[in-house]
Each structure stands twice: as C-alpha cells, then as structure tokens.
C-alpha positions as CSV (number, residue, x, y, z in Angstrom):
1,X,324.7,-0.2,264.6
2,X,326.9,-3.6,264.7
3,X,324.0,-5.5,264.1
4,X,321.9,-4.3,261.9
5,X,324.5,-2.8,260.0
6,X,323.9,0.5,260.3
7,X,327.2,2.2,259.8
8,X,325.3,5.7,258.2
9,X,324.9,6.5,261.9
10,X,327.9,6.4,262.6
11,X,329.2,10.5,262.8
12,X,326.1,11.0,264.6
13,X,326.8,8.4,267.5
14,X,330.5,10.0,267.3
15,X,328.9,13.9,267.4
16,X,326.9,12.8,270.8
17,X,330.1,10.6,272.4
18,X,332.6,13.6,271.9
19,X,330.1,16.2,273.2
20,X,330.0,13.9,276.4
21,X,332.3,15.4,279.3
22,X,331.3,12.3,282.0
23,X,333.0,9.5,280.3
24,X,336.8,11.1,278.8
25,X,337.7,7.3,277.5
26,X,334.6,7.3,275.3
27,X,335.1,10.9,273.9
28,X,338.6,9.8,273.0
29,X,337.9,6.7,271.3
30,X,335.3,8.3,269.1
31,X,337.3,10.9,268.0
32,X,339.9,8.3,267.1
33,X,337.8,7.0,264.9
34,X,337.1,10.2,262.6
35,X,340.6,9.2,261.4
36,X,339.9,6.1,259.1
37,X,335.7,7.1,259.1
38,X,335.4,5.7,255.7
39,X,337.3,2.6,257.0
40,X,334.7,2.3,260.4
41,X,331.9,3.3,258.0
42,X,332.5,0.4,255.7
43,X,333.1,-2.2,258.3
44,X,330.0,-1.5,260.3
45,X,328.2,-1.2,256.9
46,X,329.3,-3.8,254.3
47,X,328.5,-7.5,255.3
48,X,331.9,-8.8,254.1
49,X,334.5,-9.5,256.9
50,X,337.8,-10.9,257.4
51,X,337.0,-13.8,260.0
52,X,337.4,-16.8,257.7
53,X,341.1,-15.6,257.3
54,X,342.2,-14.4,261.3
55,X,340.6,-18.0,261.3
56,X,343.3,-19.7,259.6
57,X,345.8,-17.3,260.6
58,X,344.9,-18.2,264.3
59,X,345.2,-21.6,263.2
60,X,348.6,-21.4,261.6
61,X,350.4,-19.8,264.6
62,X,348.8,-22.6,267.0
63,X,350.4,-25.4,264.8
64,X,353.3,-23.3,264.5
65,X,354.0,-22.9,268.5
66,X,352.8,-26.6,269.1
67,X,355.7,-27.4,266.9
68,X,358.4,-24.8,267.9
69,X,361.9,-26.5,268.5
70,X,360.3,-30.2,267.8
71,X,361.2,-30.3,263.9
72,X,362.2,-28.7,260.7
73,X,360.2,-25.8,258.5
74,X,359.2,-29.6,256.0
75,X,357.2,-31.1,259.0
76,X,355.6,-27.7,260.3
77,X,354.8,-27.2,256.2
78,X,353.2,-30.2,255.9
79,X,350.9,-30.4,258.8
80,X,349.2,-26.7,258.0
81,X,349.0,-28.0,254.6
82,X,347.0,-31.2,255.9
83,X,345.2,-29.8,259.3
C-alpha cells in the first residue's frame, strides 16, 4: 500500500487488523486510524507530500540550537536566510 500507492485498500487491511485477537497493539492502531480515514486515505493515495518542508523545518531548528545563547535573533536571521 505505501508503495504503490494504494490507499483504496486501506478499510480492508484495517477490517482484517481489528478482527485479529494475537497482536492487541495492531488492532488498536488500525482502529485509530478510522478517525482521520479520509486523512490516511489521501496520504497513502495522492503522491504529494510534505518532506521538502519537515526538510527545511529540520534545518531551521538545527541552525537555531547551533546558535542558541551565541548571538542575537539578526545573526540566527541571517544565517537561515543564507544556508
């Protein structure tokens, strides 16, 4: 499914992992996700993603604690603006 994209399979793999009474974690966690399915759906369907931005978000908070306590908010500004 998370390769191929195949996100209509989704309520069926959920169906089969709830039914299952050997593994309780697993059972759980898929019926945690019937409450955002349209969310799940989309995700594991759609090709978009948001990696590009938890990629500069990742990026940010490095500079950020690299520069904690060494200089003001100008300096930190400027070096996320030029990294």
């Amino acid at each position: 499914m998370l390769t191929h994209l195949q996100g209509d399979q989704l309520p069926e793999w959920i169906a089969v992992a709830s039914a299952t009474a050997v593994l309780p974690s697993l059972r759980h966690f898929a019926q945690h996700l019937l409450r955002d399915l349209d969310a799940v759906t989309a995700g594991l369907t759609l090709p978009w993603n948001s990696g590009v931005v938890e990629g500069h978000v990742n990026r940010i908070k490095m500079l950020k604690r690299q520069m904690f306590g060494r200089a003001g908010f100008e300096l930190l500004r400027k070096r996320v603006l030029l990294a």
